[in-house]
C-alpha positions in Angstrom: -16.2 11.2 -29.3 -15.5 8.8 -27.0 -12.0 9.2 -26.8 -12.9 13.0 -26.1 -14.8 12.1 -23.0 -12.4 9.7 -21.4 -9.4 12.2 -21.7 -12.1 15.0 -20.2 -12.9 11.9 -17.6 -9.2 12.2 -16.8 -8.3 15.4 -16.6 -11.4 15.6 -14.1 -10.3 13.0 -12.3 -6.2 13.4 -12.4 -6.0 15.0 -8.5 -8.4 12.8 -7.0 -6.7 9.4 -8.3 -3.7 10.8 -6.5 -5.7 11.4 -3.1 -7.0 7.9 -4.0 -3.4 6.6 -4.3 -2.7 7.4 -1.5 -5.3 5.9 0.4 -5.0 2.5 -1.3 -1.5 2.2 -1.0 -2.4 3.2 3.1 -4.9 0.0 3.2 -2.5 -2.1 1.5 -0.2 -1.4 3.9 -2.7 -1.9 6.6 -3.7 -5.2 5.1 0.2 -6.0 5.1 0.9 -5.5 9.0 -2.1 -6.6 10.1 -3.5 -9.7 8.1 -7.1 -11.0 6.8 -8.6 -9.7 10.6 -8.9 -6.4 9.3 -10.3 -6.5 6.1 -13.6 -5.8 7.2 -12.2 -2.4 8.9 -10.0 -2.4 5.8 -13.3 -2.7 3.4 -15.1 0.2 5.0 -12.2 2.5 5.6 -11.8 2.6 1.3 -15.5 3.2 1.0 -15.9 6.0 3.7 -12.7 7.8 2.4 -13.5 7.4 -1.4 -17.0 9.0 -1.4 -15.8 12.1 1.4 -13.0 12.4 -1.5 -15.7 12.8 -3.9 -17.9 15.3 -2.3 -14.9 16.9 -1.6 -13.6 16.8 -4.8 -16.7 17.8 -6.6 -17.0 20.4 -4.4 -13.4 22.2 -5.1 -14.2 21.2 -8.6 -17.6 23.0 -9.0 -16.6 26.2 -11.0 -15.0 24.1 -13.8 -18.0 21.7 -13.7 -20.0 23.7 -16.5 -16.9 22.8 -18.8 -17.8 19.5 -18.7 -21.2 19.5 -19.2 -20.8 21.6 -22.4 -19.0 18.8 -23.2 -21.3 16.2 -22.5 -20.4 15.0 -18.9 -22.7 15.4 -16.2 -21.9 16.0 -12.9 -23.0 12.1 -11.8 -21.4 10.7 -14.8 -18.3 12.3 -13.5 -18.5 11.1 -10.1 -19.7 7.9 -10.9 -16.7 7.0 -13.3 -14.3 8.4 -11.1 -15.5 6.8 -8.1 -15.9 3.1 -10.2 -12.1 3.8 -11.9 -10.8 4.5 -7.9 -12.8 1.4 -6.6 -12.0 -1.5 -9.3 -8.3 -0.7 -9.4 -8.7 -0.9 -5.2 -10.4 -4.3 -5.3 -8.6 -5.8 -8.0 -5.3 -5.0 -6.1 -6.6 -6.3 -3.0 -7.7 -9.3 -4.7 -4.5 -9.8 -5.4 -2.3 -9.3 -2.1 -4.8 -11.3 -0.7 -4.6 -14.2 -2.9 -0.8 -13.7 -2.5 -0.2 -13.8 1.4 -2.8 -16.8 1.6 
């Protein structure tokens, strides 16, 4: 059962982890030309775009939404694991670049 829900978990979240990519990879590259001054801008750019990219997401996701609760996946337990998955892989990688260029 559980390994039902997390392949359900990514198969929900597949296209937004890409969006996400790509806006991680654009703060580390940010972090990279800019240095520890912007982290703080750095910080709150990730958080603004990550929960727009979930409203949007759920949003252009909404038809296919009852699939998942027949399944046993509500909507905020899909938005919640998708939006934890984006942000720990985020910080952890930040965590390390930072501790790297210090």
């Amino acid at each position: 059962m559980v390994f039902k829900k997390l392949r359900l978990l990514t198969i929900y979240a597949r296209d937004f982890l890409f969006y996400a990519t790509l806006i991680t990879l654009l703060s580390y590259y940010i972090y990279f030309n800019t240095g520890i001054s912007a982290l703080n801008i750095i910080i709150w750019f990730k958080l603004i775009t990550t929960t727009g990219g979930i409203f949007f997401h759920q949003k252009r996701k909404a038809r296919e939404l009852y699939f998942y609760m027949n399944n046993g996946l509500g909507k905020i337990e899909l938005m919640m694991a998708t939006a934890l998955l984006d942000l720990l892989l985020w910080i952890i990688g930040m965590i390390v670049i930072v501790n790297v260029s210090l």
